[in-house]
mmCIF file as gemmi writes it, N, C-alpha and C atoms, coordinates in Angstrom:
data_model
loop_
_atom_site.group_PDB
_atom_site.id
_atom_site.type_symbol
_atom_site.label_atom_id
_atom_site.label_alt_id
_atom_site.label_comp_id
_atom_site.label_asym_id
_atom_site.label_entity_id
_atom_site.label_seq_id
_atom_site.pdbx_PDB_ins_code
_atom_site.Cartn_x
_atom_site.Cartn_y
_atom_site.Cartn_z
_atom_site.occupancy
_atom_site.B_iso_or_equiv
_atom_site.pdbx_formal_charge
_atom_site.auth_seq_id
_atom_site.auth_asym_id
_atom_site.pdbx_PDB_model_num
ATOM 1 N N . UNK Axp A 1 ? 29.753 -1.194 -109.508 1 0 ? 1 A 1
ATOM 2 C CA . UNK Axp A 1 ? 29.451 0.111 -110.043 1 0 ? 1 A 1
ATOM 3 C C . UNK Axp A 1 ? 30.439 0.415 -111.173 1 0 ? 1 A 1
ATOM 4 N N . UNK Axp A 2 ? 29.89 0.581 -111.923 1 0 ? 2 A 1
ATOM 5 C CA . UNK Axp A 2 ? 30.674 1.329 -113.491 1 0 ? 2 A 1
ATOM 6 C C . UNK Axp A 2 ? 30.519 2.903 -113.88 1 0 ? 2 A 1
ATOM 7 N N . UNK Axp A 3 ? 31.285 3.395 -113.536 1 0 ? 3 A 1
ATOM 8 C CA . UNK Axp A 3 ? 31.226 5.422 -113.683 1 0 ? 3 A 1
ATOM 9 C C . UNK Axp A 3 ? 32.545 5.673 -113.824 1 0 ? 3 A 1
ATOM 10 N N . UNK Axp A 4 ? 31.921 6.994 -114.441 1 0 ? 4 A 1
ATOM 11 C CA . UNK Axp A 4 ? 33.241 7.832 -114.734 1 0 ? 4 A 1
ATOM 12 C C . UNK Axp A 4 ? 33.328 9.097 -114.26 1 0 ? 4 A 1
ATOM 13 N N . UNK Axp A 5 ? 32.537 9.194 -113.069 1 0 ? 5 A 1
ATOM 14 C CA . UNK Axp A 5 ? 32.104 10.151 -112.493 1 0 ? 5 A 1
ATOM 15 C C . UNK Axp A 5 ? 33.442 10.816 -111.349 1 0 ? 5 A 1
ATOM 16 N N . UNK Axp A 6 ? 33.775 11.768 -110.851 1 0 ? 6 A 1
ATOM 17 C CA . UNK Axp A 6 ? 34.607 12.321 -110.235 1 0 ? 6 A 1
ATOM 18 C C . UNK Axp A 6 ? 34.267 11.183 -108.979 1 0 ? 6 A 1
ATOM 19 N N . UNK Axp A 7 ? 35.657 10.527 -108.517 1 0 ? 7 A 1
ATOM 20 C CA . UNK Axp A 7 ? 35.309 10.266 -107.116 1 0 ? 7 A 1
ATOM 21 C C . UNK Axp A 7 ? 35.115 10.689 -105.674 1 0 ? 7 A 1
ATOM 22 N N . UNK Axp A 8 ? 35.874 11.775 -105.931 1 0 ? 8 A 1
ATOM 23 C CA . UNK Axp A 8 ? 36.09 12.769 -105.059 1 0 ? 8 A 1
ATOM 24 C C . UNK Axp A 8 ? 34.531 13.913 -104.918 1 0 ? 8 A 1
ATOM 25 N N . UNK Axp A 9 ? 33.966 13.989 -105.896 1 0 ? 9 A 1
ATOM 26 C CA . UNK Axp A 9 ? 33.167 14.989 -105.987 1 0 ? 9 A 1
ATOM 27 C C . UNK Axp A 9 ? 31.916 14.639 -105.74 1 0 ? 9 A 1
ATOM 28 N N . UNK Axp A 10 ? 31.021 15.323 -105.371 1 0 ? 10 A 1
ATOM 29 C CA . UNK Axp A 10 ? 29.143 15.201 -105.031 1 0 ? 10 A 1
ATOM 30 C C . UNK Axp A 10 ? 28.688 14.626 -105.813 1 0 ? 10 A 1
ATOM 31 N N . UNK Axp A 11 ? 28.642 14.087 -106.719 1 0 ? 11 A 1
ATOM 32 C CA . UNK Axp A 11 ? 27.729 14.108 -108.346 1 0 ? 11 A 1
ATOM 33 C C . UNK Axp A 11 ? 27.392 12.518 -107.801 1 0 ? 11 A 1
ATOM 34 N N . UNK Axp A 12 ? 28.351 11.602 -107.756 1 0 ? 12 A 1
ATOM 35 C CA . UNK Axp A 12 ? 28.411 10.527 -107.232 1 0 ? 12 A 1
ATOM 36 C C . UNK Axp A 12 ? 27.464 9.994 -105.99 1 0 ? 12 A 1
ATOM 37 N N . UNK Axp A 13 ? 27.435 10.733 -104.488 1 0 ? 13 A 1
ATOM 38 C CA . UNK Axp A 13 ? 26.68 10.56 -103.907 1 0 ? 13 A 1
ATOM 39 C C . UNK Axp A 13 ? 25.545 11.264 -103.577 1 0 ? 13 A 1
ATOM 40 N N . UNK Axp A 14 ? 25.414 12.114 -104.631 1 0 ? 14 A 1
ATOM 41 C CA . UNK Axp A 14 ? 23.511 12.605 -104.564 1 0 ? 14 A 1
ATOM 42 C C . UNK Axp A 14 ? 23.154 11.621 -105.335 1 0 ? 14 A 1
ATOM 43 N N . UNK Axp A 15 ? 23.552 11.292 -106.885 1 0 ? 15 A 1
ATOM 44 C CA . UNK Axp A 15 ? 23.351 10.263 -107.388 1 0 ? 15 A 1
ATOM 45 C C . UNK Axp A 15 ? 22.515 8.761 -106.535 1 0 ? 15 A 1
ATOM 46 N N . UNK Axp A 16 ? 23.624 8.377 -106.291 1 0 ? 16 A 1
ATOM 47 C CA . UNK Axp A 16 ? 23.432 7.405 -104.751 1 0 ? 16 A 1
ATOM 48 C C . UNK Axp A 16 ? 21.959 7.764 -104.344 1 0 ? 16 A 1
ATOM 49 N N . UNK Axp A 17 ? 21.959 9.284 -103.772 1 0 ? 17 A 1
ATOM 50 C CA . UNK Axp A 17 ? 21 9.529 -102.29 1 0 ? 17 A 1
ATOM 51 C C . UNK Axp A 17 ? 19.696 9.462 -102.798 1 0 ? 17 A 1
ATOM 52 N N . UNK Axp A 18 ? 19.659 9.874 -104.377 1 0 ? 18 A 1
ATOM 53 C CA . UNK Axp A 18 ? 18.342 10.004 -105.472 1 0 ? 18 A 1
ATOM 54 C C . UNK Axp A 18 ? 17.311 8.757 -105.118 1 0 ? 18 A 1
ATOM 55 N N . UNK Axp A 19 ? 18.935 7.901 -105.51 1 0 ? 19 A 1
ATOM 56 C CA . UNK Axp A 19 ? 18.342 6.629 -105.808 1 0 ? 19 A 1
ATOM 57 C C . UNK Axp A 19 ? 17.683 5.901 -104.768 1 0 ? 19 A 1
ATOM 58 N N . UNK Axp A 20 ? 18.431 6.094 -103.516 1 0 ? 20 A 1
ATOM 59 C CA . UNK Axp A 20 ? 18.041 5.398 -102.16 1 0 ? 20 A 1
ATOM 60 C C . UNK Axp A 20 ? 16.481 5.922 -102.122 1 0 ? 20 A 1
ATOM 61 N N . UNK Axp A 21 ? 16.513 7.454 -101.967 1 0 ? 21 A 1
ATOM 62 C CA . UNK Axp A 21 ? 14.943 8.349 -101.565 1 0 ? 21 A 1
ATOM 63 C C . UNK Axp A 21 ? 13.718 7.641 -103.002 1 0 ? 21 A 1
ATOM 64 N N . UNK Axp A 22 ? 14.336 7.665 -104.154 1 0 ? 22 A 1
ATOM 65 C CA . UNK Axp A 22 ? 13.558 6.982 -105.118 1 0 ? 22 A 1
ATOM 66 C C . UNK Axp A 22 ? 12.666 6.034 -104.04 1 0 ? 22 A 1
ATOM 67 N N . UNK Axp A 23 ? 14.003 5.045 -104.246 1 0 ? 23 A 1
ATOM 68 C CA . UNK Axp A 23 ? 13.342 3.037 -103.992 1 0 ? 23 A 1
ATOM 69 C C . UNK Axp A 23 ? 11.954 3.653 -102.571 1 0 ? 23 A 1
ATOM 70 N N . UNK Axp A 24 ? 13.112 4.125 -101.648 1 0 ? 24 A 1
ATOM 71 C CA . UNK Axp A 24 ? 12.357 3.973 -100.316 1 0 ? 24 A 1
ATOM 72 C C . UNK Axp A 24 ? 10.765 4.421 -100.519 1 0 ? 24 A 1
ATOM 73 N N . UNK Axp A 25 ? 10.989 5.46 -101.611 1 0 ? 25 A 1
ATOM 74 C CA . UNK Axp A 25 ? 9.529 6.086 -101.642 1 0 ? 25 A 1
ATOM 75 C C . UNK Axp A 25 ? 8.454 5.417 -102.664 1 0 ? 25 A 1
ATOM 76 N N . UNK Axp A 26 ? 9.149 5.206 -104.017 1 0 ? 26 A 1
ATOM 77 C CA . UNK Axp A 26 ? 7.95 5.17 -104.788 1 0 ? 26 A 1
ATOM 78 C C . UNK Axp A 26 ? 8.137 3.593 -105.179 1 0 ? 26 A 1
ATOM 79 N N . UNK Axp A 27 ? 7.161 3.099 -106.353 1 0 ? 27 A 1
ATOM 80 C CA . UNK Axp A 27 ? 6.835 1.632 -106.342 1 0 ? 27 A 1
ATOM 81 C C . UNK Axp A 27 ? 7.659 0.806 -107.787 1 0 ? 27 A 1
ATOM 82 N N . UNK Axp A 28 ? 6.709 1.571 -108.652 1 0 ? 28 A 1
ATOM 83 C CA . UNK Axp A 28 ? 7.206 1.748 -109.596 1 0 ? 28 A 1
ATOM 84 C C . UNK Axp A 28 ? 8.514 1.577 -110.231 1 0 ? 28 A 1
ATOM 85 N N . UNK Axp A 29 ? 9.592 1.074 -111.031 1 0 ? 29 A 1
ATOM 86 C CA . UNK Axp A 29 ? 10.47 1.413 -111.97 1 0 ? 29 A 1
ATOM 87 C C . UNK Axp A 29 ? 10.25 3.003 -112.728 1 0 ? 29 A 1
ATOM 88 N N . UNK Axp A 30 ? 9.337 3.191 -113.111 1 0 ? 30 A 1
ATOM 89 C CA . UNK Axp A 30 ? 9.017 4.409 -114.434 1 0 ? 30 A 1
ATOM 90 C C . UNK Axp A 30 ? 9.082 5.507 -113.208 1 0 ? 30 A 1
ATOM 91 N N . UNK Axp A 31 ? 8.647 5.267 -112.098 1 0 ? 31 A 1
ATOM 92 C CA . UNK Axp A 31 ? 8.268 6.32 -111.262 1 0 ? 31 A 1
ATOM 93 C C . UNK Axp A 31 ? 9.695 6.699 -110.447 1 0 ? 31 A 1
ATOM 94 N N . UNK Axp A 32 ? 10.23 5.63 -110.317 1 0 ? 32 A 1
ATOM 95 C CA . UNK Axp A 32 ? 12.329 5.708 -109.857 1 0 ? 32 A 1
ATOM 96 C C . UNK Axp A 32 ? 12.699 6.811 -110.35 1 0 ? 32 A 1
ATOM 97 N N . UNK Axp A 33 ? 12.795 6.148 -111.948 1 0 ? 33 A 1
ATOM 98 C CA . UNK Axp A 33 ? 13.493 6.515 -112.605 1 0 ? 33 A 1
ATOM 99 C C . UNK Axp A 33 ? 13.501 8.376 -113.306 1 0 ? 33 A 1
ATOM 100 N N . UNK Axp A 34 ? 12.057 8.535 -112.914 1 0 ? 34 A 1
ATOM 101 C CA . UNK Axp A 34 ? 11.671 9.242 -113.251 1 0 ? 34 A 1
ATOM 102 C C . UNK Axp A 34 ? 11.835 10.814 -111.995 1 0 ? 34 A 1
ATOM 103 N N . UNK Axp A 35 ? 11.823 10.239 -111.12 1 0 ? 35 A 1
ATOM 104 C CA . UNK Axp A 35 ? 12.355 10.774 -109.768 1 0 ? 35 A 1
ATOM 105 C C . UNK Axp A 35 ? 14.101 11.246 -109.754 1 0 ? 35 A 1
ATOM 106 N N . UNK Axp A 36 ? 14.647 10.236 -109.955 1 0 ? 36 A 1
ATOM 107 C CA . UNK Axp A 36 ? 16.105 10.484 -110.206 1 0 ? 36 A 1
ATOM 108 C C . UNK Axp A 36 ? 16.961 11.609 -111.239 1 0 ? 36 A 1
ATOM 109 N N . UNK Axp A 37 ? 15.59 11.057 -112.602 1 0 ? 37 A 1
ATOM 110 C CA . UNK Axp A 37 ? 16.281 11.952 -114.007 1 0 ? 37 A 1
ATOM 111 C C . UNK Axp A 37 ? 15.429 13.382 -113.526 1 0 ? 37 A 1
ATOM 112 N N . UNK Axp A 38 ? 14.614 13.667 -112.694 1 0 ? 38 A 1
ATOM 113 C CA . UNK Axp A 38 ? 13.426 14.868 -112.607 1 0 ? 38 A 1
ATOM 114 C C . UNK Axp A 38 ? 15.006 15.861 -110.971 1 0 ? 38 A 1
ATOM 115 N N . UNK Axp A 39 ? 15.367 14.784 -110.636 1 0 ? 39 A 1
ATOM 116 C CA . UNK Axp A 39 ? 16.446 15.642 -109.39 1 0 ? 39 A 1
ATOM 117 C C . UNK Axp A 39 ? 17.195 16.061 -109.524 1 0 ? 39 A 1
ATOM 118 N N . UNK Axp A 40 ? 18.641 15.185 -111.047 1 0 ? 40 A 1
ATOM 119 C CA . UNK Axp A 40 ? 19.453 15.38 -111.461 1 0 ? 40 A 1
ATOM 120 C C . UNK Axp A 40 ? 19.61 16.741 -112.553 1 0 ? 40 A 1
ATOM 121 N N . UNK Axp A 41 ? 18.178 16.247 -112.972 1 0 ? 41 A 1
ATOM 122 C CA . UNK Axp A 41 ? 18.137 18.136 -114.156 1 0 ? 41 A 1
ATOM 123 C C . UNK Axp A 41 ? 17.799 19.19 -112.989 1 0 ? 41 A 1
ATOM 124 N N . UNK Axp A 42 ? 17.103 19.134 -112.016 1 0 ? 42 A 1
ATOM 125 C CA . UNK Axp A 42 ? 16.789 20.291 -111.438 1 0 ? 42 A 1
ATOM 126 C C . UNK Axp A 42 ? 18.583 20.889 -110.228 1 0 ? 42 A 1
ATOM 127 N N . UNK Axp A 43 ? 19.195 19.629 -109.737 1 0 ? 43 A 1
ATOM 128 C CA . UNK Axp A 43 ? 20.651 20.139 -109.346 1 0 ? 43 A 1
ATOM 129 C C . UNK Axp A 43 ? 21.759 20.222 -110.695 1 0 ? 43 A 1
ATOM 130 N N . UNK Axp A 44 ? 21.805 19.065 -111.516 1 0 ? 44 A 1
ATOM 131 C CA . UNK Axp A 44 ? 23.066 19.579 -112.166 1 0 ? 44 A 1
ATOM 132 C C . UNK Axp A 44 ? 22.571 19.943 -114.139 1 0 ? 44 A 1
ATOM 133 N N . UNK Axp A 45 ? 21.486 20.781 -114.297 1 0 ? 45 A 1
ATOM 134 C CA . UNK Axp A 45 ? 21.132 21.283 -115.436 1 0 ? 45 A 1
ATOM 135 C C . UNK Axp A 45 ? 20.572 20.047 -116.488 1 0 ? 45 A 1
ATOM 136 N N . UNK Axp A 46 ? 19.748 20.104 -117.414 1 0 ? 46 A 1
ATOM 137 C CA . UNK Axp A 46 ? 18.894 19.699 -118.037 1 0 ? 46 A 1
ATOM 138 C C . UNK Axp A 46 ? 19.505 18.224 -118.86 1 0 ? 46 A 1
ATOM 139 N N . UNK Axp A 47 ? 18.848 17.741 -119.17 1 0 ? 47 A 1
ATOM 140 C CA . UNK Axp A 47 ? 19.26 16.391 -120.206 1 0 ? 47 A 1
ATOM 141 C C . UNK Axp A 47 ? 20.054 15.42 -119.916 1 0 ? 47 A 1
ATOM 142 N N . UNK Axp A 48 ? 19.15 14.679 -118.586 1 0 ? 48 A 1
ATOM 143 C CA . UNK Axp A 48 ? 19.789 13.623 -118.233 1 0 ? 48 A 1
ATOM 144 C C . UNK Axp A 48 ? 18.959 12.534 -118.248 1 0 ? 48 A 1
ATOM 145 N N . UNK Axp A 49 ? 19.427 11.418 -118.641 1 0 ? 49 A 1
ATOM 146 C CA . UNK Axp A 49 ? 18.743 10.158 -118.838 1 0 ? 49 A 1
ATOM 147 C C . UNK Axp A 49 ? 18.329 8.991 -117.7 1 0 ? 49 A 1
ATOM 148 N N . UNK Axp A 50 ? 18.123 8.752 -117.395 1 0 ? 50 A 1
ATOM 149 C CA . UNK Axp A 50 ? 17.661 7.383 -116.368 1 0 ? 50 A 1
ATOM 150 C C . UNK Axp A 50 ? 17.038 6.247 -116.702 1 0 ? 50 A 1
ATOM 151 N N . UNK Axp A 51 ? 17.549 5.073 -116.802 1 0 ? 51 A 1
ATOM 152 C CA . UNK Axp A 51 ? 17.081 3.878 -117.289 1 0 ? 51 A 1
ATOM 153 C C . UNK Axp A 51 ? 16.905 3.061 -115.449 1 0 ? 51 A 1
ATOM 154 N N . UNK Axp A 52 ? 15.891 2.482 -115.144 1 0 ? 52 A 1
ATOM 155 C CA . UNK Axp A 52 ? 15.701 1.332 -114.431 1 0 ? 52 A 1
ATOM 156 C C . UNK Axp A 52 ? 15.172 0.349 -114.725 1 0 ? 52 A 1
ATOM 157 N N . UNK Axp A 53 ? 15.626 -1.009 -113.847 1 0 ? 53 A 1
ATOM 158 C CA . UNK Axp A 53 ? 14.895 -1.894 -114.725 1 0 ? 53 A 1
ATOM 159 C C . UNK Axp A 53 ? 15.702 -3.49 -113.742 1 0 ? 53 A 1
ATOM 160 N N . UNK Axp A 54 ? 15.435 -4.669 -113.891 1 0 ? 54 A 1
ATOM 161 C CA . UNK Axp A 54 ? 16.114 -5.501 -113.622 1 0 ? 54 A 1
ATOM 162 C C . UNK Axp A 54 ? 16.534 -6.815 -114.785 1 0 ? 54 A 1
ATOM 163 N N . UNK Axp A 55 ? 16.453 -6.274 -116.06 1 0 ? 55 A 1
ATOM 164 C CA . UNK Axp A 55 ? 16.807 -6.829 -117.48 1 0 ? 55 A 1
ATOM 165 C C . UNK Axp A 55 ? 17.201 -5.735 -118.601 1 0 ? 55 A 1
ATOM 166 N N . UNK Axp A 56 ? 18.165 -4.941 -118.894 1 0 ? 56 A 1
ATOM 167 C CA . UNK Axp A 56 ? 18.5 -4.086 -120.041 1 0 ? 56 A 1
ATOM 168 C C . UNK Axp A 56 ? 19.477 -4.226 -120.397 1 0 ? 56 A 1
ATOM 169 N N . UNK Axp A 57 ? 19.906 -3.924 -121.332 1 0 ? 57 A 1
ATOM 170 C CA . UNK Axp A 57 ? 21.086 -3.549 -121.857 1 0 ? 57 A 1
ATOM 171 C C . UNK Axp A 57 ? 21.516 -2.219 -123.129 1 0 ? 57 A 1
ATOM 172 N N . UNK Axp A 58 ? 22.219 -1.536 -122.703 1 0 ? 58 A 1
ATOM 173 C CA . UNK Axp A 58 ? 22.131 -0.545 -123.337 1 0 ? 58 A 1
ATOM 174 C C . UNK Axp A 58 ? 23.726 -0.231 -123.781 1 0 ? 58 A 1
ATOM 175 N N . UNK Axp A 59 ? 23.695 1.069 -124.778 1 0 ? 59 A 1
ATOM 176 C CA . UNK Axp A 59 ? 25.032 1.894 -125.164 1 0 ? 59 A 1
ATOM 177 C C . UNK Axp A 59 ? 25.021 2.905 -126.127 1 0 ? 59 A 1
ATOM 178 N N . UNK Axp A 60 ? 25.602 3.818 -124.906 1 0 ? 60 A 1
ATOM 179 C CA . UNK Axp A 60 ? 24.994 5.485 -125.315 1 0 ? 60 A 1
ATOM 180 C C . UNK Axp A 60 ? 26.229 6.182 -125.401 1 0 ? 60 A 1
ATOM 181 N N . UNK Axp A 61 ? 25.984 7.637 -125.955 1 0 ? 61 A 1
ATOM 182 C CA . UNK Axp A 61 ? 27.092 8.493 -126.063 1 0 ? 61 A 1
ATOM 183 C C . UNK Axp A 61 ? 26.556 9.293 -124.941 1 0 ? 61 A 1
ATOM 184 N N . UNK Axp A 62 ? 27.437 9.799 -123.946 1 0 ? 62 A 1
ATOM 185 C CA . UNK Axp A 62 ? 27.206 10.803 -122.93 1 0 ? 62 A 1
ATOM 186 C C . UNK Axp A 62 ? 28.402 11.746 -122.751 1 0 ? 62 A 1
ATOM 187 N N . UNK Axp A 63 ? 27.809 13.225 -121.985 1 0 ? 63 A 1
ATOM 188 C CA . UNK Axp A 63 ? 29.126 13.989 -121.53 1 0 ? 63 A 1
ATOM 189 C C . UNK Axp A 63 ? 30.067 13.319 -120.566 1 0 ? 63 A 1
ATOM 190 N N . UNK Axp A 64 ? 31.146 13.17 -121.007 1 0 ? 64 A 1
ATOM 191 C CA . UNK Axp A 64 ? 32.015 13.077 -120.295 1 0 ? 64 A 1
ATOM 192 C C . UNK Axp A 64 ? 31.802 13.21 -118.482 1 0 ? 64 A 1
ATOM 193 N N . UNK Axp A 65 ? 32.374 12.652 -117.836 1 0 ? 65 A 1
ATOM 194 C CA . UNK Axp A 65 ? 31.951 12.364 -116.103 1 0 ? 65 A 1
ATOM 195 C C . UNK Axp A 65 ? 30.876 12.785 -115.854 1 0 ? 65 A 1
ATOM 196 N N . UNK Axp A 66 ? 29.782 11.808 -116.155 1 0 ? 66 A 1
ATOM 197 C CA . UNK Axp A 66 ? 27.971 12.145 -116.106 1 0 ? 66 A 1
ATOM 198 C C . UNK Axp A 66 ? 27.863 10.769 -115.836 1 0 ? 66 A 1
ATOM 199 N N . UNK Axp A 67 ? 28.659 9.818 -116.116 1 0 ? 67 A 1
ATOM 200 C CA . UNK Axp A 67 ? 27.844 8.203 -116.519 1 0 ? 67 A 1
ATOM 201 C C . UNK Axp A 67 ? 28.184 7.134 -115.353 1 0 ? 67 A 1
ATOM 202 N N . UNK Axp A 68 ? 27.016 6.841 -114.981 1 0 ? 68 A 1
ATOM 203 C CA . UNK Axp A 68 ? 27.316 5.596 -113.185 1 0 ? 68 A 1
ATOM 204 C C . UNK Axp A 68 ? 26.213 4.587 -113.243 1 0 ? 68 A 1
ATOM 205 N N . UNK Axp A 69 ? 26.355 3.146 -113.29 1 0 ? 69 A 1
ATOM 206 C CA . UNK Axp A 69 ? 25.712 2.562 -113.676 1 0 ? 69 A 1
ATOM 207 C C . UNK Axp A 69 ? 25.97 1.866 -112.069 1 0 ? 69 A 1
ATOM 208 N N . UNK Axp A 70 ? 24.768 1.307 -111.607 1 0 ? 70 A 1
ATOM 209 C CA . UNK Axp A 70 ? 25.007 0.608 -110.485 1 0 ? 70 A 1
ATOM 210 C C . UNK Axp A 70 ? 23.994 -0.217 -109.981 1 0 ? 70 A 1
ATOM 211 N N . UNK Axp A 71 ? 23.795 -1.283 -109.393 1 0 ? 71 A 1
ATOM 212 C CA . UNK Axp A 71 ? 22.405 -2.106 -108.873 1 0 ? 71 A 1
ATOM 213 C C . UNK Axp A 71 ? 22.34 -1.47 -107.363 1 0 ? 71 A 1
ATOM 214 N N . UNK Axp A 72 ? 20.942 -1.621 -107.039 1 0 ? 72 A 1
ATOM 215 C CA . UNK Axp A 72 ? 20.646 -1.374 -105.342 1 0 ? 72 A 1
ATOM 216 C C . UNK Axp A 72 ? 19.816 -2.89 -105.224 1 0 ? 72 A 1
ATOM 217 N N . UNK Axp A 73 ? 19.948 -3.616 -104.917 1 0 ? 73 A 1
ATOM 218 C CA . UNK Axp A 73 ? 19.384 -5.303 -105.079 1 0 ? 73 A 1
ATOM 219 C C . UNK Axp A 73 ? 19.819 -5.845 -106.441 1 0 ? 73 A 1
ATOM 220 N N . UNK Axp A 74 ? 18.615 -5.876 -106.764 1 0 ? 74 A 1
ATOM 221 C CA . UNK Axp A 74 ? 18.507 -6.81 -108.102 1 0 ? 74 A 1
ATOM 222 C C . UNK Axp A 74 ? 18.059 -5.475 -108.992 1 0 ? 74 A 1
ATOM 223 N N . UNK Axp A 75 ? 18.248 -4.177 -108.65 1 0 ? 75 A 1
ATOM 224 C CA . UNK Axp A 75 ? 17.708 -3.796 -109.288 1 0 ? 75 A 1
ATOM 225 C C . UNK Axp A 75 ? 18.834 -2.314 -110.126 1 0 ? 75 A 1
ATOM 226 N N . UNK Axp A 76 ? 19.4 -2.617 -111.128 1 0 ? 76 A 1
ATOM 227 C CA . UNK Axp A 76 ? 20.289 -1.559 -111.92 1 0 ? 76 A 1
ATOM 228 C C . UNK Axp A 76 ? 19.374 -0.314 -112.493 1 0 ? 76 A 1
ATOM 229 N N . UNK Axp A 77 ? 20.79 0.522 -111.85 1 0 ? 77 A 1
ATOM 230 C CA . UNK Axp A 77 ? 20.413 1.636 -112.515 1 0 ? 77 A 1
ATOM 231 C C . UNK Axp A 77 ? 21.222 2.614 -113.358 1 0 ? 77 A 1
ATOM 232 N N . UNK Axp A 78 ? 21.137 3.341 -114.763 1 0 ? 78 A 1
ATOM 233 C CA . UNK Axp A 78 ? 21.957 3.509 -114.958 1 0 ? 78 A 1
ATOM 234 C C . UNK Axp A 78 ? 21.215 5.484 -115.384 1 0 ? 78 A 1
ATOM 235 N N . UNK Axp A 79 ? 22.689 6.281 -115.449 1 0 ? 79 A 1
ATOM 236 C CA . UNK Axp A 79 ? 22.019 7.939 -114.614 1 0 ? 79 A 1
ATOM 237 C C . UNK Axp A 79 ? 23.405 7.833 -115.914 1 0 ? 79 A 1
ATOM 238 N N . UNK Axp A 80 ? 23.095 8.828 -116.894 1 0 ? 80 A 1
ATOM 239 C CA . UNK Axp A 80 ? 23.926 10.117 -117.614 1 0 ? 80 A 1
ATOM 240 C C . UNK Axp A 80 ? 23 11.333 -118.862 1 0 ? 80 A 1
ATOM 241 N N . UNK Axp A 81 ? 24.469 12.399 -118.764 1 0 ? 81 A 1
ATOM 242 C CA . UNK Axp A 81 ? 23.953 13.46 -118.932 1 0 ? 81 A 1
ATOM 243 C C . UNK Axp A 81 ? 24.372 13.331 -120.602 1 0 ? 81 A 1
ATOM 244 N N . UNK Axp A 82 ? 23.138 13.952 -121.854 1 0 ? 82 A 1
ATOM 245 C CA . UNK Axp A 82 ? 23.447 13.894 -123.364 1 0 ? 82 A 1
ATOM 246 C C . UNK Axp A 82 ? 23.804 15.752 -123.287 1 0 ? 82 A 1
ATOM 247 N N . UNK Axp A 83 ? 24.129 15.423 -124.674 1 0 ? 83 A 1
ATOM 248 C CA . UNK Axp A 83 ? 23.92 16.996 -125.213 1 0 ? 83 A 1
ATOM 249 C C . UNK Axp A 83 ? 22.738 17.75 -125.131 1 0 ? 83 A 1
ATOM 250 N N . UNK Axp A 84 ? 22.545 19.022 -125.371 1 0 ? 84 A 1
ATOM 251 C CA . UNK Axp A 84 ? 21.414 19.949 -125.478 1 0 ? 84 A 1
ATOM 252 C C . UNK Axp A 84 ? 20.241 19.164 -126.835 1 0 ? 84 A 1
């Protein structure tokens, strides 16, 4: 796992819990991901990104302790918050 997210703080394991309720439920990648970035704006406010996938590579500018990149199998995910 790669973040810069508070360790101490929630952000980290709802993050996590998104992701678990995602996989368990839906089939899809688009539909994950889309689950995760649709949970994260509705608890911690608007404009957050979600990439899934099991081949990407990416590099973004984000707010500061928003950004956690992590696999659940083979499968990475990476969760941060942009500007307005």
């Amino acid at each position: 796992m790669i973040t810069d997210m508070d360790e101490h703080g929630t952000m980290r394991k709802d993050v996590a819990g998104f992701a678990k309720s995602a996989i368990d439920q839906l089939k899809s990648e688009w539909e994950i991901a889309k689950f995760i970035k649709e949970s994260l704006d509705k608890k911690y406010g608007p404009c957050w990104v979600c990439i899934v996938g099991q081949e990407f590579r990416m590099h973004c500018s984000h707010i500061a302790k928003t950004f956690m990149f992590f696999y659940v199998g083979k499968v990475a995910i990476c969760v941060y918050q942009t500007e307005y």
